[in-house]
Residue frames as qw, qx, qy, qz and C-alpha x, y, z in Angstrom:
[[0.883, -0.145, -0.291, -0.338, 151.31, 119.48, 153.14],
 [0.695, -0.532, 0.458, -0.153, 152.36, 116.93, 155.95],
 [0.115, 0.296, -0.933, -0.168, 154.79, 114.18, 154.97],
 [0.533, 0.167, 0.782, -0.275, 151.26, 111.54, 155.14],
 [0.498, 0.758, 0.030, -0.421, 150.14, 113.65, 152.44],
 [0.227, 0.735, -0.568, -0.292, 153.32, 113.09, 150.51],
 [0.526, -0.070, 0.844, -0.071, 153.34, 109.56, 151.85],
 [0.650, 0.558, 0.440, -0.271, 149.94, 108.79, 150.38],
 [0.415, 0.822, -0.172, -0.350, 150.81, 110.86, 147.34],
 [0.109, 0.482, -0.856, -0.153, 153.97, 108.32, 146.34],
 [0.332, -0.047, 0.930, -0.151, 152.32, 105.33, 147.40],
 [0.582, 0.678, 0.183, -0.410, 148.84, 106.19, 144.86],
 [0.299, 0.797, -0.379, -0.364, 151.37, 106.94, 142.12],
 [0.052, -0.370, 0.923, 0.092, 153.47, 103.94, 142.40],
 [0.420, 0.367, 0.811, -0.176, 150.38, 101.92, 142.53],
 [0.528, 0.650, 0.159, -0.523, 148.75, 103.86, 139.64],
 [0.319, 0.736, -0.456, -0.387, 152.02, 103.42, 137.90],
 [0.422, -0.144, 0.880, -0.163, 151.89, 99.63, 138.23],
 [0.651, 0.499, 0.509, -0.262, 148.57, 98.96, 137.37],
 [0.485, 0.687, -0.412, -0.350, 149.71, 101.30, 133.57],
 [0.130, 0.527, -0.819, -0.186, 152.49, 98.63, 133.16],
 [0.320, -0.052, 0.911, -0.257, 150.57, 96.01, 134.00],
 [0.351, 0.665, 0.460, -0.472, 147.32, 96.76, 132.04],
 [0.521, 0.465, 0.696, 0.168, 148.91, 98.20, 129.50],
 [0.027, -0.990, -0.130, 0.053, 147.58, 102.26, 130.03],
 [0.658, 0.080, 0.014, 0.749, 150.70, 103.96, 129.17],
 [0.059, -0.649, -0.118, -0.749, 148.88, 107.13, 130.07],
 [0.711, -0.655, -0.246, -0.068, 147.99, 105.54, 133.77],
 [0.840, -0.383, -0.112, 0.366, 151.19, 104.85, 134.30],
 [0.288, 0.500, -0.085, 0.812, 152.74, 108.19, 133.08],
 [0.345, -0.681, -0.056, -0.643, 150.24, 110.04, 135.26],
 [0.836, -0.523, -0.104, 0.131, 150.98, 107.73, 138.41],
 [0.678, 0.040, -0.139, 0.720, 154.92, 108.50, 137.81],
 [0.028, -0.648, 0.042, -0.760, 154.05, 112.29, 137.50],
 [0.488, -0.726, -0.159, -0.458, 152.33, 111.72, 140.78],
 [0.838, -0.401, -0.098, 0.356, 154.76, 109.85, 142.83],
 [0.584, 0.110, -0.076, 0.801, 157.68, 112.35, 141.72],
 [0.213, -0.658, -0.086, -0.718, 155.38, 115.24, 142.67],
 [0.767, -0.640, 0.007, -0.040, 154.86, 113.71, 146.83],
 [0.867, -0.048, -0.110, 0.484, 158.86, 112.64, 146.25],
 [0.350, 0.546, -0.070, 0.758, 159.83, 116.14, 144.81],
 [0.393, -0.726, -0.088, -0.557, 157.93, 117.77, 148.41],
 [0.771, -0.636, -0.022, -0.028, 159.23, 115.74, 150.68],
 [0.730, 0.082, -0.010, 0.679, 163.27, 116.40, 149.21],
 [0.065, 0.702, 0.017, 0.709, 162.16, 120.01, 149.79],
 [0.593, -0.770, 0.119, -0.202, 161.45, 119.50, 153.50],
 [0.907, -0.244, -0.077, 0.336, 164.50, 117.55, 153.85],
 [0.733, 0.101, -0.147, 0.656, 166.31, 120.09, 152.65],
 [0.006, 0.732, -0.255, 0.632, 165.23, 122.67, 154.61],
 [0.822, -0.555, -0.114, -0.054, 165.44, 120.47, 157.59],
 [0.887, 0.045, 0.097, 0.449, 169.08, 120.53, 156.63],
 [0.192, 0.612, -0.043, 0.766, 169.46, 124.55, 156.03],
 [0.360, -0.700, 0.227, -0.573, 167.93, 124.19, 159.94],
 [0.162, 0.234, -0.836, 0.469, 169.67, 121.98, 162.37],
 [0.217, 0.005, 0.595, -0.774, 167.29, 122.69, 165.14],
 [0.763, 0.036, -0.083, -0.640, 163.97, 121.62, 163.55],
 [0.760, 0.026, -0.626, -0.171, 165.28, 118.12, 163.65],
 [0.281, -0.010, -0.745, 0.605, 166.21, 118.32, 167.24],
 [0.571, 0.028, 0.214, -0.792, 162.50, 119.87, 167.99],
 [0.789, 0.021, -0.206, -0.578, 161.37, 116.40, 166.24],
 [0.534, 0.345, -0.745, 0.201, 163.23, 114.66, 168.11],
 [0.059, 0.023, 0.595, -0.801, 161.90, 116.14, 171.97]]
């Protein structure tokens, strides 16, 4: 998935996991954490292969 995807995906979660704490839902707000550490956990995987390749950050760079 694109990093928007992942974007999205953290920003939902955090907001899901809000609303739990706010509300109350201690199941919302598990399931929002699950979801924000699931877009967080994808997008520390591209970083680090952006990091095992130099050169892909200098393609996003040109």
């Amino acid at each position: 998935m694109g990093k928007t995807k992942d974007l999205q995906r953290q920003i939902v979660g955090k907001t899901r996991q809000a609303i739990g704490e706010i509300i109350g839902d201690q199941d919302l707000h598990d399931d929002g954490k699950a979801q924000a550490q699931r877009g967080r956990g994808k997008q520390d995987k591209q970083d680090k292969l952006s990091e095992l390749n130099p050169l892909k950050k200098l393609k996003q760079l040109t």
